[in-house]
Z-matrix of the N, CA and C atoms (Angstrom, degrees):
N
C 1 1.446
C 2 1.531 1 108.74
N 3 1.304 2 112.18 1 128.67
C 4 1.313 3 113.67 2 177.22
C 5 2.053 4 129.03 3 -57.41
N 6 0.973 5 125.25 4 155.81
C 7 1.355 6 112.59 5 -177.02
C 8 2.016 7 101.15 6 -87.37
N 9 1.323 8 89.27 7 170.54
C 10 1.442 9 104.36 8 167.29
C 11 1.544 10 113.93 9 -49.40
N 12 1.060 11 132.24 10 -76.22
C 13 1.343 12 147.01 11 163.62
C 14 1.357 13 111.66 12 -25.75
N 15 1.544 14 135.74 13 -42.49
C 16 0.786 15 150.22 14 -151.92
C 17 1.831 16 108.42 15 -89.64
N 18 1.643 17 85.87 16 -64.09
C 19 2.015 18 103.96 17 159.28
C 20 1.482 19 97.81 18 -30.19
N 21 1.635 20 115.90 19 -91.27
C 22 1.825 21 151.34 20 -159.74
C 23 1.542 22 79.47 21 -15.48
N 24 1.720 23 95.94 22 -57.14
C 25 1.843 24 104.39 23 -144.49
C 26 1.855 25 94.61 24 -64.94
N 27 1.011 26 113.38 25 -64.49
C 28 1.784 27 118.28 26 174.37
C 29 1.625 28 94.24 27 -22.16
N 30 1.512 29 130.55 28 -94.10
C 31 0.948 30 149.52 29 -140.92
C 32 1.564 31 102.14 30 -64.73
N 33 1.246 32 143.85 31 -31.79
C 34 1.631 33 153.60 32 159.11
C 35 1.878 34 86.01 33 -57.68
N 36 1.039 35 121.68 34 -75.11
C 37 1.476 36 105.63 35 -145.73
C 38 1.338 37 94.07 36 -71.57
N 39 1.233 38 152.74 37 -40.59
C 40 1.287 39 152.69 38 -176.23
C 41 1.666 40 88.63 39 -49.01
N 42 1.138 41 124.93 40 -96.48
C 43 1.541 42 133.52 41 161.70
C 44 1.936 43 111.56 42 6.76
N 45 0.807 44 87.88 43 -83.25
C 46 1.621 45 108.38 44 168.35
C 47 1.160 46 99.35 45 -20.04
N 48 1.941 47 107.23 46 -105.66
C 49 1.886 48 109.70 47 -169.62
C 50 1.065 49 91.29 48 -75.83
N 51 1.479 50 158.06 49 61.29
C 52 1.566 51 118.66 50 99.98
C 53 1.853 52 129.56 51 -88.17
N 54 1.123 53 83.43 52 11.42
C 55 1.639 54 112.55 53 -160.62
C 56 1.753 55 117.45 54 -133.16
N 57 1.460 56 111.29 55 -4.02
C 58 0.935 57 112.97 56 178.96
C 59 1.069 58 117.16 57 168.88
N 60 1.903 59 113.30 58 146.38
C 61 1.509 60 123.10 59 -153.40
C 62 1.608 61 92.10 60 -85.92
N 63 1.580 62 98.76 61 164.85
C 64 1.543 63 106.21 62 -165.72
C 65 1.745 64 107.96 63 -81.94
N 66 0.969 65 108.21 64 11.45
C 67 1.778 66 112.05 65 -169.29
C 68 1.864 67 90.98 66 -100.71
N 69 0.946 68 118.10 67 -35.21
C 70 1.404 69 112.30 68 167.84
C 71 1.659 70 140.64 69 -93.91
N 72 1.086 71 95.10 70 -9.86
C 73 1.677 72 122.01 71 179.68
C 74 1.394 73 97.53 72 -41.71
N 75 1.548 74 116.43 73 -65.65
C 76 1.661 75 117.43 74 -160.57
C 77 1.703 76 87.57 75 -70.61
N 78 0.802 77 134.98 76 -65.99
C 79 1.682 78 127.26 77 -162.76
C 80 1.916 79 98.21 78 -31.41
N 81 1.763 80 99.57 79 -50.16
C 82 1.940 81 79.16 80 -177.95
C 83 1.044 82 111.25 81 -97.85
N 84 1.389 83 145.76 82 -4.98
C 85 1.485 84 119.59 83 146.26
C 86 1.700 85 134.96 84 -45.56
N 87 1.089 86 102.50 85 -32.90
C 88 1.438 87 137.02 86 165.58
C 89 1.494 88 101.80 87 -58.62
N 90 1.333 89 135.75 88 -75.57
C 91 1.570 90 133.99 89 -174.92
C 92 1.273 91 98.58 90 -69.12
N 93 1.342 92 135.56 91 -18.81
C 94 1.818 93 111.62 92 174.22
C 95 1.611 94 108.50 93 -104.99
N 96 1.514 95 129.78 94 8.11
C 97 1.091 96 120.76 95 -144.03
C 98 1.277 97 157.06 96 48.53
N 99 1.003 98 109.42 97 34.64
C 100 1.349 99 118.79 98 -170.48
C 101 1.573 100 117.48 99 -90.09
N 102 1.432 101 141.06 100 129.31
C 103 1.505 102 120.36 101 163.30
C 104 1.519 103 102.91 102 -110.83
N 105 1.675 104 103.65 103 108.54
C 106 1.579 105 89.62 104 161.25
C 107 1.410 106 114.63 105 -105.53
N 108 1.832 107 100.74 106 151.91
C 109 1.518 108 103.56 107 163.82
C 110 1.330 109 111.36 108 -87.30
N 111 2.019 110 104.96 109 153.71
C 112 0.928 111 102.71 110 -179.60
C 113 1.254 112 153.05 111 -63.28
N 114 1.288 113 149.54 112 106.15
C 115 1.479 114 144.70 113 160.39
C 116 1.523 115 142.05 114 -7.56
N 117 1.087 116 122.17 115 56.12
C 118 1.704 117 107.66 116 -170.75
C 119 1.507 118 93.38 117 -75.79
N 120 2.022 119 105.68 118 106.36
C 121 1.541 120 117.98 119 164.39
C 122 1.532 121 103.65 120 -64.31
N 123 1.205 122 113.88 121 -20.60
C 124 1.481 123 112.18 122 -166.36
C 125 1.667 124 115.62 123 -58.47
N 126 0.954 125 103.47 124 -42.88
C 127 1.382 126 129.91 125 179.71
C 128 1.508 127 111.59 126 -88.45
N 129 1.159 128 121.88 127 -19.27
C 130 1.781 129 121.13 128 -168.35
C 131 1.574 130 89.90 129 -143.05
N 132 1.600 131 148.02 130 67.19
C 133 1.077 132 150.93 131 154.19
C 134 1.827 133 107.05 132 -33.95
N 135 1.074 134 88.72 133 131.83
C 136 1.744 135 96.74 134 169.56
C 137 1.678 136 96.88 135 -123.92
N 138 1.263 137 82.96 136 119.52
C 139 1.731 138 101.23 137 -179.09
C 140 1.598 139 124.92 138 -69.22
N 141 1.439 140 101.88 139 123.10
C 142 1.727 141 112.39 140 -154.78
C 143 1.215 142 125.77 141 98.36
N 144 1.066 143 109.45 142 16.92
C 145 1.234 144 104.40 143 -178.39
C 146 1.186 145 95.17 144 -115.61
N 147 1.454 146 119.06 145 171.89
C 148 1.874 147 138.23 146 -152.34
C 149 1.986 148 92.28 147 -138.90
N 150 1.430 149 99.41 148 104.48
C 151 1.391 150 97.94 149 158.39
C 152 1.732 151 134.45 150 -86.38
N 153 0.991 152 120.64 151 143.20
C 154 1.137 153 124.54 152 -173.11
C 155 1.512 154 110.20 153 -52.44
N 156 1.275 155 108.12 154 158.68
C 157 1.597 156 107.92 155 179.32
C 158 1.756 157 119.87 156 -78.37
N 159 0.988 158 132.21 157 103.49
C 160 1.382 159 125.27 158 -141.03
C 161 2.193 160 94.98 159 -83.92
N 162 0.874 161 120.05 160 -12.10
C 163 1.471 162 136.92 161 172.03
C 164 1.605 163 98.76 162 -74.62
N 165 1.221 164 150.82 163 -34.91
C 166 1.453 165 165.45 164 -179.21
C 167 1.457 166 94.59 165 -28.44
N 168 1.293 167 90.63 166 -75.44
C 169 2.183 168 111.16 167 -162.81
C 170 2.034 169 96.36 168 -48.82
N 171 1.381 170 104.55 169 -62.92
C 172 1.628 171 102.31 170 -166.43
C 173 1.603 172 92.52 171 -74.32
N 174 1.016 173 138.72 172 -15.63
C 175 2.130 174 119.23 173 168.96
C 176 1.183 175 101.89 174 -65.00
N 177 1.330 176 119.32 175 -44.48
C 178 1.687 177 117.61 176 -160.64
C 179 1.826 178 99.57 177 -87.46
N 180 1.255 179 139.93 178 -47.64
C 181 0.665 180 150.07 179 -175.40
C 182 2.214 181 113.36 180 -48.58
N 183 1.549 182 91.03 181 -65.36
C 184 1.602 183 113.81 182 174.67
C 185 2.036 184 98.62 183 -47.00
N 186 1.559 185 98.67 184 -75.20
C 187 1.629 186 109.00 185 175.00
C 188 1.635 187 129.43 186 -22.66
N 189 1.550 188 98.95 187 -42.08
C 190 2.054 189 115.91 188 173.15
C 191 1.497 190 90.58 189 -101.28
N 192 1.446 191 131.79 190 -0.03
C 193 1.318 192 111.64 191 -176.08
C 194 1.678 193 125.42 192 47.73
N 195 1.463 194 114.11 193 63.36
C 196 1.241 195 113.59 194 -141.61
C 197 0.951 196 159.19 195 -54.51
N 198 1.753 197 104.22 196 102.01
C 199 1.200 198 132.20 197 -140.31
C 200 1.696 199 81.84 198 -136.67
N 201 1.652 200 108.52 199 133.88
C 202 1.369 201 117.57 200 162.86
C 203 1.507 202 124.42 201 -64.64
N 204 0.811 203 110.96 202 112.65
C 205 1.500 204 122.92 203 -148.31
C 206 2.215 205 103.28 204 -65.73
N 207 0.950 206 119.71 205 -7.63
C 208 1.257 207 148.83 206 -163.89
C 209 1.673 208 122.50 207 -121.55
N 210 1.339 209 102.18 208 -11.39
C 211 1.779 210 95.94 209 178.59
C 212 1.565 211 100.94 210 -169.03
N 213 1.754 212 107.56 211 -10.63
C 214 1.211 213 101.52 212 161.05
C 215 1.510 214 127.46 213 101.41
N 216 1.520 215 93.04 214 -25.42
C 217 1.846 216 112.90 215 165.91
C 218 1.500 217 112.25 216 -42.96
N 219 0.992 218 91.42 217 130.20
C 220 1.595 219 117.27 218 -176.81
C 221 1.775 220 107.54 219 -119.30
N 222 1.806 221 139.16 220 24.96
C 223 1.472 222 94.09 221 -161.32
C 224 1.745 223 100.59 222 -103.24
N 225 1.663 224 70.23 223 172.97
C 226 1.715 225 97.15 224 -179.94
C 227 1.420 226 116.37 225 -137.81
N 228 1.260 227 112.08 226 161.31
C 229 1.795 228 115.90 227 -171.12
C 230 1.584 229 86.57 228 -143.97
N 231 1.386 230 94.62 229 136.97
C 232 1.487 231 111.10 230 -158.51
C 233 1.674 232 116.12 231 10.64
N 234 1.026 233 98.00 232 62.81
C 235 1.839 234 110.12 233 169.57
C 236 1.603 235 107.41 234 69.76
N 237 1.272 236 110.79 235 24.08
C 238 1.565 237 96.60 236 169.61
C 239 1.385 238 85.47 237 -135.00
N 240 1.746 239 95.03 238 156.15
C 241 1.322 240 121.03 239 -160.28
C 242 1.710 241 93.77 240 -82.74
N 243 1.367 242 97.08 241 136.53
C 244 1.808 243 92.76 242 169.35
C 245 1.674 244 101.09 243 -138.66
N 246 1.161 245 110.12 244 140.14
C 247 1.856 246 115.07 245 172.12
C 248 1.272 247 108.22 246 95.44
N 249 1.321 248 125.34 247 13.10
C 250 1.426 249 130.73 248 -169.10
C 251 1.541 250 117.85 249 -152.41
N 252 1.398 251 109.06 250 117.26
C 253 1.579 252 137.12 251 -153.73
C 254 1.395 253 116.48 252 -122.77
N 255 1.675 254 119.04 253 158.30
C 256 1.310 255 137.36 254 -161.00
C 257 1.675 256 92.17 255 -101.60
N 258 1.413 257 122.46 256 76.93
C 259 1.800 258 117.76 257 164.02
C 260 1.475 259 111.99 258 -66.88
N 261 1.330 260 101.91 259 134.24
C 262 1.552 261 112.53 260 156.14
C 263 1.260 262 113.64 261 -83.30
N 264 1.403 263 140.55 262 131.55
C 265 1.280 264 144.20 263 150.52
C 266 1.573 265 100.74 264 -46.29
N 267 1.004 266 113.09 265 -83.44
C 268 1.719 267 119.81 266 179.92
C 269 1.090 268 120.44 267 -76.12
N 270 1.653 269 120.70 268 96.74
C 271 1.547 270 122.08 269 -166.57
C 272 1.204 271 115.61 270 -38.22
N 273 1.739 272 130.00 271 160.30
C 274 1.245 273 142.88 272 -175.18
C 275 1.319 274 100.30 273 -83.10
N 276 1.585 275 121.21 274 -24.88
C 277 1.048 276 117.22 275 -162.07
C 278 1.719 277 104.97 276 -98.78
N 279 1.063 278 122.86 277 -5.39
C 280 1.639 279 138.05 278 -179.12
C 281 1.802 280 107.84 279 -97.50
N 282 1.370 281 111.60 280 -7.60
C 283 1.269 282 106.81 281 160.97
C 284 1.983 283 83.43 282 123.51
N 285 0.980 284 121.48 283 -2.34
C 286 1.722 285 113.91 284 -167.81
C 287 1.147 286 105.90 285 -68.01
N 288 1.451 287 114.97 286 139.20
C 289 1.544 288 123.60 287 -176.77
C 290 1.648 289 119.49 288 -76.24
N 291 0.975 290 124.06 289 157.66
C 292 1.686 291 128.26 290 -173.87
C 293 1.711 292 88.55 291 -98.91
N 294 1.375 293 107.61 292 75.91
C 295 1.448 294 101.82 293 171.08
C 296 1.789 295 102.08 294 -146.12
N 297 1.384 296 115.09 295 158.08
C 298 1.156 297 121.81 296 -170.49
C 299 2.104 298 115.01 297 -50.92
N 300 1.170 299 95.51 298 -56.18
C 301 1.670 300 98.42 299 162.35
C 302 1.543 301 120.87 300 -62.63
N 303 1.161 302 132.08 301 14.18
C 304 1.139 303 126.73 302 157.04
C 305 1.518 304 111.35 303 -122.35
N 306 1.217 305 142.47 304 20.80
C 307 1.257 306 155.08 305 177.04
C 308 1.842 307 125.28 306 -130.67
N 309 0.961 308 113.93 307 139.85
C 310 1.570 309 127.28 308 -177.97
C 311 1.979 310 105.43 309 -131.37
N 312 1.264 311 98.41 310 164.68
C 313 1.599 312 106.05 311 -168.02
C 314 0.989 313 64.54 312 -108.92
N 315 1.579 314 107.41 313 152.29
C 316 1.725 315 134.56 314 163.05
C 317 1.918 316 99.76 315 -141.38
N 318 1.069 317 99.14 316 151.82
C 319 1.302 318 96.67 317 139.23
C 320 1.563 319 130.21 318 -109.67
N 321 1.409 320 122.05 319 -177.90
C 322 1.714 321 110.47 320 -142.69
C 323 1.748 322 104.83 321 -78.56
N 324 1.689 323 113.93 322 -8.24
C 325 1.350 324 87.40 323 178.48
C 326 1.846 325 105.07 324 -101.45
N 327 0.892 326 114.23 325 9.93
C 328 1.555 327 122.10 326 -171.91
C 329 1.486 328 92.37 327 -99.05
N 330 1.648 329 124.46 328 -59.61
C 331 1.470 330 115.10 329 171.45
C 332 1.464 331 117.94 330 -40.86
N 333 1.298 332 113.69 331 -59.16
C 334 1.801 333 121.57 332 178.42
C 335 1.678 334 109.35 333 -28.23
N 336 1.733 335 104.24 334 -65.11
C 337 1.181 336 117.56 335 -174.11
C 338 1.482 337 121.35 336 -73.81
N 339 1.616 338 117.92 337 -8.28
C 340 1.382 339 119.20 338 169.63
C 341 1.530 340 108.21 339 -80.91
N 342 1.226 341 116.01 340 -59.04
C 343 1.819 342 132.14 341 166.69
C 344 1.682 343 104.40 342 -44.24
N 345 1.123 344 110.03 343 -11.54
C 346 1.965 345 99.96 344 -179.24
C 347 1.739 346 95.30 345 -118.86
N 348 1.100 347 136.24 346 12.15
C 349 1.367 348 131.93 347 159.79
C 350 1.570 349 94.45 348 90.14
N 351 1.355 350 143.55 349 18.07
C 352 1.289 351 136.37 350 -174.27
C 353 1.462 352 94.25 351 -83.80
N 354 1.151 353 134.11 352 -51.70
C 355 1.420 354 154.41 353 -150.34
C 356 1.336 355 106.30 354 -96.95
N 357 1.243 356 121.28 355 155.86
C 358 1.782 357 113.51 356 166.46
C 359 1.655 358 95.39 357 -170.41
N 360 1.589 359 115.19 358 -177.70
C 361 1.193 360 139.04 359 179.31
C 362 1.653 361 119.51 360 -104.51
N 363 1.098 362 124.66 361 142.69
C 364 1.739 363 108.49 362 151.58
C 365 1.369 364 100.47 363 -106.58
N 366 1.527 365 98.04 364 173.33
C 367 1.772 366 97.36 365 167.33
C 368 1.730 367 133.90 366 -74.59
N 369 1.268 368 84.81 367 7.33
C 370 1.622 369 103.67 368 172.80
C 371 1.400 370 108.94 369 -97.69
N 372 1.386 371 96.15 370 -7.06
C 373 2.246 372 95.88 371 -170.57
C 374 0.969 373 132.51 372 80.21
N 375 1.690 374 106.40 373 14.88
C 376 1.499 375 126.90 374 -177.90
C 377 1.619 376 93.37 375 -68.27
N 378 1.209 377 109.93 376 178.57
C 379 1.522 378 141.77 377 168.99
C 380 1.142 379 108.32 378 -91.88
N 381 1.498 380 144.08 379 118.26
C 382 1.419 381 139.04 380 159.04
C 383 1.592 382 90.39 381 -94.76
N 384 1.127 383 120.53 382 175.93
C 385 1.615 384 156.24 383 -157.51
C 386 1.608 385 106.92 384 172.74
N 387 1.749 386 95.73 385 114.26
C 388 1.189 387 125.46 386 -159.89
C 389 1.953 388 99.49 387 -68.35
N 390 1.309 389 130.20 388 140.93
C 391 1.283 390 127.33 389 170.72
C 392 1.613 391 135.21 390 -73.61
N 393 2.128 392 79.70 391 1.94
C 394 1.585 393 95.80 392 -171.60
C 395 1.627 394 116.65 393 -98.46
N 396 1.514 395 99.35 394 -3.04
C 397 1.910 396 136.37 395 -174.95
C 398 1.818 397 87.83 396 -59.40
N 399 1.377 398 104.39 397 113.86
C 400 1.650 399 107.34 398 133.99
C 401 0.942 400 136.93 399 -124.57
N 402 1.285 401 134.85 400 147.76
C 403 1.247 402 137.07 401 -176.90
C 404 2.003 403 102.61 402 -159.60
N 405 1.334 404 117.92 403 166.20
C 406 1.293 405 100.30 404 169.05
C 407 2.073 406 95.48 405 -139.56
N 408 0.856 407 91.19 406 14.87
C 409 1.832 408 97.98 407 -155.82
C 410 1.480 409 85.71 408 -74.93
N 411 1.613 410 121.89 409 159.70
C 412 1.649 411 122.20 410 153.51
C 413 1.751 412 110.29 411 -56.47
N 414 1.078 413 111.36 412 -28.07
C 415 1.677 414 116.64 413 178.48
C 416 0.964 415 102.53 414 -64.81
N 417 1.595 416 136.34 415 -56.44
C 418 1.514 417 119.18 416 -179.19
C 419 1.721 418 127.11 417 -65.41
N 420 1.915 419 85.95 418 -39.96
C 421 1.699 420 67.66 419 178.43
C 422 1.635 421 111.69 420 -74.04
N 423 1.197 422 122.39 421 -12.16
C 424 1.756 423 102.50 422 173.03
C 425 1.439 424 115.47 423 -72.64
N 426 0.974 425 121.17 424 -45.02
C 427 1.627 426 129.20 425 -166.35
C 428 2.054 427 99.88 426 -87.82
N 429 1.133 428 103.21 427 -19.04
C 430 1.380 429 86.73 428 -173.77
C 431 1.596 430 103.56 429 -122.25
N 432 0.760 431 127.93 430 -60.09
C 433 1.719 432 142.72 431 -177.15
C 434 1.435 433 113.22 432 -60.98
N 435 1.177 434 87.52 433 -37.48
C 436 2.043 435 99.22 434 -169.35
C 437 1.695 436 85.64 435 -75.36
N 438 1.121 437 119.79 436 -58.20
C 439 1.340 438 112.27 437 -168.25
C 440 2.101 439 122.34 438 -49.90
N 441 1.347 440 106.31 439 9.49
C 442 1.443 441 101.23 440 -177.48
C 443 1.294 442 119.64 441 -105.79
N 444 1.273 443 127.43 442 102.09
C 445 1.376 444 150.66 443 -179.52
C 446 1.859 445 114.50 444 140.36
N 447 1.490 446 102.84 445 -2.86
C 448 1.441 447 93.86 446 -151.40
C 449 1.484 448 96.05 447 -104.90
N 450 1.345 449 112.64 448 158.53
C 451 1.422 450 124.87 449 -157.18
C 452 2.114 451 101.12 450 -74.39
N 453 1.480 452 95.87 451 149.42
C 454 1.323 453 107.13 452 -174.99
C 455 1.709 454 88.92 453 -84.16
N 456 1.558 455 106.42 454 146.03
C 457 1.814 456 115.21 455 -177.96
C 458 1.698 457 94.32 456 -72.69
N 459 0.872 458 120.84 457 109.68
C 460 1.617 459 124.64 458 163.99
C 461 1.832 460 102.03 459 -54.29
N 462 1.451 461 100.47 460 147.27
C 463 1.929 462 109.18 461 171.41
C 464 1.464 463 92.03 462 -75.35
N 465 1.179 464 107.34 463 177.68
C 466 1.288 465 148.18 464 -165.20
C 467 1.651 466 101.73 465 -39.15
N 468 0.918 467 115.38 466 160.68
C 469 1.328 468 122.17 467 173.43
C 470 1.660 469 93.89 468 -55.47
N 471 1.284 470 106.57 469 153.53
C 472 2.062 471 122.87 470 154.35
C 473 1.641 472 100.06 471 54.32
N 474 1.640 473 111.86 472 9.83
C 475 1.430 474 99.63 473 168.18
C 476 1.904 475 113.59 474 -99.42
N 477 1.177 476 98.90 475 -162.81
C 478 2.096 477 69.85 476 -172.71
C 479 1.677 478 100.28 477 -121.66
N 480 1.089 479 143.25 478 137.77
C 481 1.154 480 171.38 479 -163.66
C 482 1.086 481 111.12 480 -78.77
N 483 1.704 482 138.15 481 165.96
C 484 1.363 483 123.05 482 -157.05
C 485 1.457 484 92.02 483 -89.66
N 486 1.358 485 106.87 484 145.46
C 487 1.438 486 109.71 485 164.16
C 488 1.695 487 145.22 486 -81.74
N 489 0.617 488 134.05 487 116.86
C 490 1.692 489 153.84 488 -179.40
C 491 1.863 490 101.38 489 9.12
N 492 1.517 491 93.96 490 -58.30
C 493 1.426 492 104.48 491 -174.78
C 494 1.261 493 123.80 492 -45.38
N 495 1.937 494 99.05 493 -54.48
C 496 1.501 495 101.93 494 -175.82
C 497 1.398 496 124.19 495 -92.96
N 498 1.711 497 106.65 496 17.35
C 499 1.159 498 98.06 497 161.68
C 500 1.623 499 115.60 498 -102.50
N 501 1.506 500 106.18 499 -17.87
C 502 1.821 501 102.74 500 153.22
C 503 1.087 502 132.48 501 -69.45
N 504 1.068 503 97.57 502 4.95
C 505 2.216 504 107.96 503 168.02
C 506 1.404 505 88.74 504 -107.02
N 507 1.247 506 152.34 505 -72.69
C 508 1.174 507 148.71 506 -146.82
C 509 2.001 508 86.16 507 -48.28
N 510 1.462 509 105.33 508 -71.20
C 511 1.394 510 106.63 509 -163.48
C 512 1.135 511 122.92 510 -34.90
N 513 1.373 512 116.48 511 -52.69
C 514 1.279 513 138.92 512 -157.99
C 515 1.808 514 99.17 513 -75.99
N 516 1.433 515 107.15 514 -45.14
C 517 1.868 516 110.27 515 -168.17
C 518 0.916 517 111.64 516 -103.04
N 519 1.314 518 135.81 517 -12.79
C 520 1.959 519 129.47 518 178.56
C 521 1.505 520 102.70 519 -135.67
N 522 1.399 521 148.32 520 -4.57
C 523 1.030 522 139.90 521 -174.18
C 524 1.282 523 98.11 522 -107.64
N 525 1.814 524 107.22 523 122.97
C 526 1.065 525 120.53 524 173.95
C 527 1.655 526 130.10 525 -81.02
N 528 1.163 527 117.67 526 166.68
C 529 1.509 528 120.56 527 169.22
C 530 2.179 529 103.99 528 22.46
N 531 1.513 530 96.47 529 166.28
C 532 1.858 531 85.47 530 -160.46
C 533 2.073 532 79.38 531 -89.88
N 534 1.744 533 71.19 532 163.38
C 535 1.509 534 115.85 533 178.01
C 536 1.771 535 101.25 534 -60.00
N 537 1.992 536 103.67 535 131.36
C 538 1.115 537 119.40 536 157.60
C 539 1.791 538 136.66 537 -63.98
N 540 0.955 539 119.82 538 124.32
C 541 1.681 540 103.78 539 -176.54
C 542 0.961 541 109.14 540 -43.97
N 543 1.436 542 116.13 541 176.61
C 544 1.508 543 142.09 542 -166.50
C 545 1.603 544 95.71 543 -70.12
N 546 1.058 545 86.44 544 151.51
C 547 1.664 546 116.93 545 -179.52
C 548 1.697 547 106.03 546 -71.90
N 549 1.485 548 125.11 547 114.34
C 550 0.979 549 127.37 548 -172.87
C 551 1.535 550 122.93 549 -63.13
């Protein structure tokens, strides 16, 4: 029989990714207190549940060639990519598909800030930048401020680009307060 702790911990992460992308998870465990240890579902399946497509991260990743699709970061330590992730526009956990049009390369502080509503899309593939963003540092306004008006890096040639839909769910459900003008 499982312990108390053990249940809590099941029932938070179940909770969690169906309810929320993994780039934000620790931020609200963190505001409610919570420490969970980790879960290998792999090994302990909870029945009904829908795993993610584990091919997702390297389609989206290979497609921007992984390159943050938003500022352009590329790094690597001895040839493997580190700081740079497979975003869904339309959370996995909101029903969004593990398919190339619902995903963008970020790297991890551009993902953070897309998954927290700082960041957003137009239907042109512009960059929005949320009006609710502060920062005053030269670091923010380059990486964060500078980025509003300017075109999202499309993947690869003949691969397909985010689609319309999931960036009107993105807008509408994680992008906060309206978008700042273009970056002077």
């Amino acid at each position: 029989m499982e312990s108390d702790s053990t249940l809590l911990a099941r029932a938070a992460r179940v909770l969690l990714d169906a309810n929320f992308e993994p780039s934000v998870q620790p931020d609200l465990l963190e505001e409610i207190g919570l420490d969970l240890v980790p879960i290998d579902f792999a090994e302990s399946p909870i029945p009904g549940t829908v795993r993610r497509d584990p091919k997702f991260t390297s389609l989206i990743l290979v497609a921007y060639e992984y390159r943050c699709a938003m500022c352009g970061f590329d790094p690597q330590v001895d040839n493997v990519p580190v700081a740079i992730d497979a975003a869904h526009v339309r959370w996995w956990a909101a029903g969004g598909p593990d398919v190339l049009s619902n995903g963008v390369c970020l790297c991890s502080l551009h993902h953070k800030l897309f998954d927290r509503g700082v960041l957003g899309l137009d239907t042109d593939h512009l960059i929005l930048v949320s009006d609710r963003f502060r920062g005053s540092s030269s670091f923010a306004q380059q990486m964060v401020w500078g980025l509003a008006g300017q075109s999202l890096r499309p993947p690869q040639p003949g691969r397909e680009h985010v689609h319309f839909d999931h960036i009107a769910w993105h807008r509408k459900e994680v992008f906060r307060g309206d978008p700042r003008g273009s970056a002077v």
